[in-house]
TORDOLUM-389714 format. One line per 4 residues: their letters; for each residue x, y, z of N, C-alpha, C, O, CB. Coordinates in Angstrom, 1 decimal, decimal comma, always signed. Atoms other than C-alpha are relative to their C-alpha. Glycine has a CB too. Layout:
a> X:Y:Z:X:Y:Z:X:Y:Z:X:Y:Z:X:Y:Z; ...;
END
This chain:
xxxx> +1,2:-0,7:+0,3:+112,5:+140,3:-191,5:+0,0:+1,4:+0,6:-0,5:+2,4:+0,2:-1,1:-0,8:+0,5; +0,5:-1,5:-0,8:+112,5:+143,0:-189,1:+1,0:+0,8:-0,3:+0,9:+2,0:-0,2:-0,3:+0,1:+1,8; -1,2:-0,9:+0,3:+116,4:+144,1:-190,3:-0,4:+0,8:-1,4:-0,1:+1,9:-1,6:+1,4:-0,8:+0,0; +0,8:-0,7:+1,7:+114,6:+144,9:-194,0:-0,8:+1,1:+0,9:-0,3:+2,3:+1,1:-1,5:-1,4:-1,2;
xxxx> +0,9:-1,1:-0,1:+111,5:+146,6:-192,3:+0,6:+1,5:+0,3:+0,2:+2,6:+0,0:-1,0:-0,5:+0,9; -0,6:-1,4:-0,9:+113,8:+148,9:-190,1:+0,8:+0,8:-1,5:+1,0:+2,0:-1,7:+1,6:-0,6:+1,9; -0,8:-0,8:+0,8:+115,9:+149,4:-193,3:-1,0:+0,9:-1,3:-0,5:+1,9:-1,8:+1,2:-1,2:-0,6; +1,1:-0,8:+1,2:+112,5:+150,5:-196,0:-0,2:+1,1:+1,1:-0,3:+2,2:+0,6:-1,8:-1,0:-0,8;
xxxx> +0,5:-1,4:-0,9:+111,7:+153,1:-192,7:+0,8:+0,9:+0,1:+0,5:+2,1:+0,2:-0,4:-0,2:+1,3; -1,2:-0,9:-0,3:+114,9:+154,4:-192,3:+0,4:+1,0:-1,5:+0,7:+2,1:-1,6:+1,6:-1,1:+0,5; +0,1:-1,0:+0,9:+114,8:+155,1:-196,1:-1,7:+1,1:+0,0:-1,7:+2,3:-0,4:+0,1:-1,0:-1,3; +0,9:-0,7:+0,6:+111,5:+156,4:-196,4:+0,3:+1,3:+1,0:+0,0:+2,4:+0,4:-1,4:-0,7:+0,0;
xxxx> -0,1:-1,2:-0,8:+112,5:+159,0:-193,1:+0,7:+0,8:-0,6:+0,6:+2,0:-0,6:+0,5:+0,0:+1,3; -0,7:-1,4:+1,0:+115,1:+160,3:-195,4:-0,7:+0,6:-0,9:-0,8:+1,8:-1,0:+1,1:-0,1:-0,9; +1,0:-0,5:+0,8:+112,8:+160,4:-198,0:-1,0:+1,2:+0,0:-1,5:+1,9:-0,9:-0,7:-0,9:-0,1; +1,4:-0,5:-0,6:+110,3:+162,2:-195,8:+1,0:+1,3:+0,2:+0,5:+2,3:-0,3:-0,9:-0,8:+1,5;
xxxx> -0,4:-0,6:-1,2:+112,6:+164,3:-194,1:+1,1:+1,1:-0,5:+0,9:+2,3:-0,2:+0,5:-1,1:+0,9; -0,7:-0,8:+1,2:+115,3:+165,7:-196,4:+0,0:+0,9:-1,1:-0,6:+0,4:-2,0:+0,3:-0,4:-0,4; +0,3:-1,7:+1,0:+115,2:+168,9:-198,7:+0,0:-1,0:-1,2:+0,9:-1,9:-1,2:+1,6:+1,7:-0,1; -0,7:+0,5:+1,3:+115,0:+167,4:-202,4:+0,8:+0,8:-0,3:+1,0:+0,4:-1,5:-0,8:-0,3:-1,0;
xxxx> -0,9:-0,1:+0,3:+117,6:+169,6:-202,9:+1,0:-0,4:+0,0:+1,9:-0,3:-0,9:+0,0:+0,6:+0,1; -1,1:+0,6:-0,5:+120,0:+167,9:-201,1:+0,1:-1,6:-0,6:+1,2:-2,3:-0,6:-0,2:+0,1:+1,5; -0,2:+1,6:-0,3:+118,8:+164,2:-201,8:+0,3:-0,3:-1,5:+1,2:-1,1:-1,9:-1,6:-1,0:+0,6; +0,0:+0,4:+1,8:+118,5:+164,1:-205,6:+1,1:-0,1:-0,6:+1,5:-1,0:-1,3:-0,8:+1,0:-0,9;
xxxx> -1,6:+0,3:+0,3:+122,1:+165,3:-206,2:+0,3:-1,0:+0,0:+0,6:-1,6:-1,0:+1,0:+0,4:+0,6; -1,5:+1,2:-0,2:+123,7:+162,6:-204,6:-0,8:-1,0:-0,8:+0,0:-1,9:-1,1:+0,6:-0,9:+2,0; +0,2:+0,8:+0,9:+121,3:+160,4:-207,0:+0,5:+0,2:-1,6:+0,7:-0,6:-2,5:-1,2:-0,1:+0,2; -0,1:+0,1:+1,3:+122,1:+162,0:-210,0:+1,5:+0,4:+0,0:+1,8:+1,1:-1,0:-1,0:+0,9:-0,9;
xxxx> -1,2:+0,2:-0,3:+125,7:+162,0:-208,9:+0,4:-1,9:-0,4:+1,1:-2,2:-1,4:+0,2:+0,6:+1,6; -0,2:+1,4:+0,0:+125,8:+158,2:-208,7:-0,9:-0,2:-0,7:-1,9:-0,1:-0,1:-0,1:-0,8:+1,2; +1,6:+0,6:+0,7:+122,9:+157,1:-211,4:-0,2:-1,5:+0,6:-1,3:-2,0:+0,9:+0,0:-0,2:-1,9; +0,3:+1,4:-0,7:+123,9:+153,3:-210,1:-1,0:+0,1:+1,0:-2,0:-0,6:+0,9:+1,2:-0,5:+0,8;
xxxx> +0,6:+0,3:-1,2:+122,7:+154,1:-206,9:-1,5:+0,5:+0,2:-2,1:+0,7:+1,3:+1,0:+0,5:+1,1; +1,5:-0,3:+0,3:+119,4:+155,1:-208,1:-0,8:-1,5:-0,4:-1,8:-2,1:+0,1:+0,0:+1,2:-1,3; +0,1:+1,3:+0,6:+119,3:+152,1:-210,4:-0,2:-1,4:+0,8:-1,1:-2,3:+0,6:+1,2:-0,2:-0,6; +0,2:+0,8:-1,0:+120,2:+150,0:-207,5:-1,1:-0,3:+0,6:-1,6:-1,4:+0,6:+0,7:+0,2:+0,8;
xxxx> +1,3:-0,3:-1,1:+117,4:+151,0:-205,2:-1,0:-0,1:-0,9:-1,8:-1,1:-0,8:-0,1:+1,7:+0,8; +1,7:+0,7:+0,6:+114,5:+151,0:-207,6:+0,1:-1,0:-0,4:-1,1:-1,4:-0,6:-0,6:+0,6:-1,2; +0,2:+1,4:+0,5:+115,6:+147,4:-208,8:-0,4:-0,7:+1,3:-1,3:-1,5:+1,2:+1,2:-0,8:-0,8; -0,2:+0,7:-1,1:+115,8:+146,2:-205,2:-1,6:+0,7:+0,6:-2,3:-0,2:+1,0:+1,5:+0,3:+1,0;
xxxx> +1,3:-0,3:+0,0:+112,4:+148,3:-204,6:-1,2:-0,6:-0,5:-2,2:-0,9:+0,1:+0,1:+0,9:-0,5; +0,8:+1,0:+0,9:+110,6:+146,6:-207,5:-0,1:-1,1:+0,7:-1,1:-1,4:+1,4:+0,5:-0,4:-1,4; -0,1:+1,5:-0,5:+111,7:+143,4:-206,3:-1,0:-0,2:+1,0:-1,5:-1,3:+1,2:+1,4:-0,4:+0,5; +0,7:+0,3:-1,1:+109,6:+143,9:-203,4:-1,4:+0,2:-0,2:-2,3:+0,2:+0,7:+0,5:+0,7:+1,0;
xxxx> +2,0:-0,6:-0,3:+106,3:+144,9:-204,8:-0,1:-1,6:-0,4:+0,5:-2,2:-1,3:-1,3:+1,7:-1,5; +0,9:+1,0:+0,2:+104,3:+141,7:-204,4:-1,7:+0,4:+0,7:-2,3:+1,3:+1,3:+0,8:-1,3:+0,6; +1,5:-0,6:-0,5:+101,0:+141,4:-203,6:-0,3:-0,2:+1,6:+0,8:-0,2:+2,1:-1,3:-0,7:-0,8; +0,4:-0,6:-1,2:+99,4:+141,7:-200,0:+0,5:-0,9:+1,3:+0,8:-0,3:+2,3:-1,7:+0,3:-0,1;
xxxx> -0,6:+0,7:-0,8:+100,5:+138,9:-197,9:+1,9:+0,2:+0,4:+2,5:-0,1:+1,4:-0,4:-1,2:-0,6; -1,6:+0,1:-0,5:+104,3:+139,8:-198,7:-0,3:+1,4:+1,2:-1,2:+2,2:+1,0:+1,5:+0,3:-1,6; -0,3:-0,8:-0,9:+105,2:+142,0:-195,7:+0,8:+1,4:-0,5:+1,0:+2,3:+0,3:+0,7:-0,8:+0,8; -0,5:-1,7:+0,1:+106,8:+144,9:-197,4:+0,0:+0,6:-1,8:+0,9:+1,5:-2,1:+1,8:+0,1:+0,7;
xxxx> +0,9:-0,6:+0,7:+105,0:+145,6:-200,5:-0,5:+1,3:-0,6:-0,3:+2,1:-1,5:-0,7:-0,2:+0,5; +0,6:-1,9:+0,3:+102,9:+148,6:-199,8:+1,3:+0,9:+0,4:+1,4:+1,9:-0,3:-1,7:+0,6:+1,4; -1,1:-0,7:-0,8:+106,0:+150,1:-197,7:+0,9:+0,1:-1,8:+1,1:+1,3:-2,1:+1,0:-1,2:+1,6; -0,9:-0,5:+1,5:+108,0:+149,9:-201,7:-1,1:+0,6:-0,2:-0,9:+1,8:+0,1:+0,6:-1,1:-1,3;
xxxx> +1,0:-0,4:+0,7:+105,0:+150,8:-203,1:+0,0:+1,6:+0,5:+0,0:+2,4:-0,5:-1,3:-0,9:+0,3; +0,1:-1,2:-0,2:+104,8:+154,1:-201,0:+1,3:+0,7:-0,1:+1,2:+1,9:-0,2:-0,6:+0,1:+1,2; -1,2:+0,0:+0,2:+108,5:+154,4:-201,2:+0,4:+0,5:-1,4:+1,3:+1,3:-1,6:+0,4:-1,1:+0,2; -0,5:-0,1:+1,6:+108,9:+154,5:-205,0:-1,0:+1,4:-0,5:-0,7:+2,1:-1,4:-0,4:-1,7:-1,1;
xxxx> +1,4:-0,8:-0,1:+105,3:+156,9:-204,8:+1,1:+1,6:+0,4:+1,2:+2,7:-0,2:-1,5:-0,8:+1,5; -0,6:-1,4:-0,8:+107,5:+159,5:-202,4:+1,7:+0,3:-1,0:+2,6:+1,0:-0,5:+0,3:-0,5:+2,3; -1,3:-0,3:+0,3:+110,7:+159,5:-204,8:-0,5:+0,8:-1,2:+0,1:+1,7:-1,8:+1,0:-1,3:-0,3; +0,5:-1,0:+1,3:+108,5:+160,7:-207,4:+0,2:-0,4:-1,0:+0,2:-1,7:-1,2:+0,6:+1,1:-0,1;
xxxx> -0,5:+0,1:+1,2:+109,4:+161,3:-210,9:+1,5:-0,4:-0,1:+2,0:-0,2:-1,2:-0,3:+1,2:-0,5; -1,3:+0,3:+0,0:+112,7:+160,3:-210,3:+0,2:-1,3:-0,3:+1,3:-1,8:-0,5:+0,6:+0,5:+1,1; -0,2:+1,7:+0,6:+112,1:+156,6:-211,0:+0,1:-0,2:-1,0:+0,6:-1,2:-1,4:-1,0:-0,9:+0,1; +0,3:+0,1:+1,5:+111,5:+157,5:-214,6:+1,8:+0,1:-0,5:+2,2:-0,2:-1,6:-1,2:+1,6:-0,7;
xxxx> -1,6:-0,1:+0,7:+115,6:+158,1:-214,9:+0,5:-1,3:+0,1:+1,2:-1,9:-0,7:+1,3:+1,1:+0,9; -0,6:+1,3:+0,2:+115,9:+154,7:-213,7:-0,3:-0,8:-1,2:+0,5:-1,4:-2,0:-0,3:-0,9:+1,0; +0,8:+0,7:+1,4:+113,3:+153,5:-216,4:+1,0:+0,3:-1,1:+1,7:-0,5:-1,7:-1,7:+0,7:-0,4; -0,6:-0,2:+1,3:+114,9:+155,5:-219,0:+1,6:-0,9:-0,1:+1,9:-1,4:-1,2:+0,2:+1,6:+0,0;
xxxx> -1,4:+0,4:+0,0:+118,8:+154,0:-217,9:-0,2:-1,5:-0,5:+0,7:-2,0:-1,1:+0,7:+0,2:+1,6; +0,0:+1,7:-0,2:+117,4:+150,0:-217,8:-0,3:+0,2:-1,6:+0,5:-0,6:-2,3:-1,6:-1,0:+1,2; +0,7:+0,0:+1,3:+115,4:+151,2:-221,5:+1,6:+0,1:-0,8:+1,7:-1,0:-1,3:-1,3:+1,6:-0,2; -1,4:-0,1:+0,3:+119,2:+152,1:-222,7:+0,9:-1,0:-0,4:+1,3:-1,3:-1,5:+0,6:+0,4:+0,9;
xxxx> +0,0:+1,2:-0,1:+120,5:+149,2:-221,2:+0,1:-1,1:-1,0:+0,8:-1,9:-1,6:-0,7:-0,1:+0,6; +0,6:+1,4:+1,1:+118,3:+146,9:-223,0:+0,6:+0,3:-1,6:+1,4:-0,4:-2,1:-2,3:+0,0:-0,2; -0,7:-0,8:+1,3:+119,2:+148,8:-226,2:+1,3:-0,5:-0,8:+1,5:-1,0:-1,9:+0,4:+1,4:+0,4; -1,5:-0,1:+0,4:+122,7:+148,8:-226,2:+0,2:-1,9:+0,1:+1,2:-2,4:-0,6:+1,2:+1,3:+1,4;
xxxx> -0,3:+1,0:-0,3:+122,4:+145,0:-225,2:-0,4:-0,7:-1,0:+0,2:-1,8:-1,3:-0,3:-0,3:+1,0; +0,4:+1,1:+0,9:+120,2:+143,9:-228,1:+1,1:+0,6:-1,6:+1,0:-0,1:-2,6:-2,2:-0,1:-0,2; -0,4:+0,3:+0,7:+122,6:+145,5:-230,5:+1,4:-0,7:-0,4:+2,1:-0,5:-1,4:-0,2:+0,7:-0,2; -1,3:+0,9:+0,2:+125,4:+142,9:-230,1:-0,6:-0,4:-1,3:+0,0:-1,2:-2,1:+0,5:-1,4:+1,2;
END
């Protein structure tokens, strides 16, 4: 429990803390590792009893518009998957 919490704070200090010039590249360098993080993000929004929640919730809030490339990549995805 507490190795998660330390690990959503340690992102959000980069988040906080880092030029978006610098951070965004290395996302739209790797698109996975964008993909990655907002699925593993999602996963965590539950509602108020789960313990780390609001912490994605403000997390996905501070990345911005930049979630929408994941959206668009999963929207793709689905796409290319239903035309087998």
């Amino acid at each position: 429990g507490d190795l998660v919490n330390l690990g959503l704070r340690t992102l959000e200090f980069w988040v906080d803390n880092l030029h978006p010039d610098f951070l965004f590249p290395i996302f739209a360098q790797q698109s996975s590792t964008l993909c990655e993080l907002m699925l593993a993000l999602t996963h965590h929004l539950q509602p108020a009893p789960y313990p780390y929640g609001l912490l994605c919730l403000r997390l996905i809030g501070k990345l911005g518009g930049k979630n929408r490339l994941f959206l668009q990549e999963i929207m793709a995805q689905n796409r290319d998957a239903n035309e087998w």
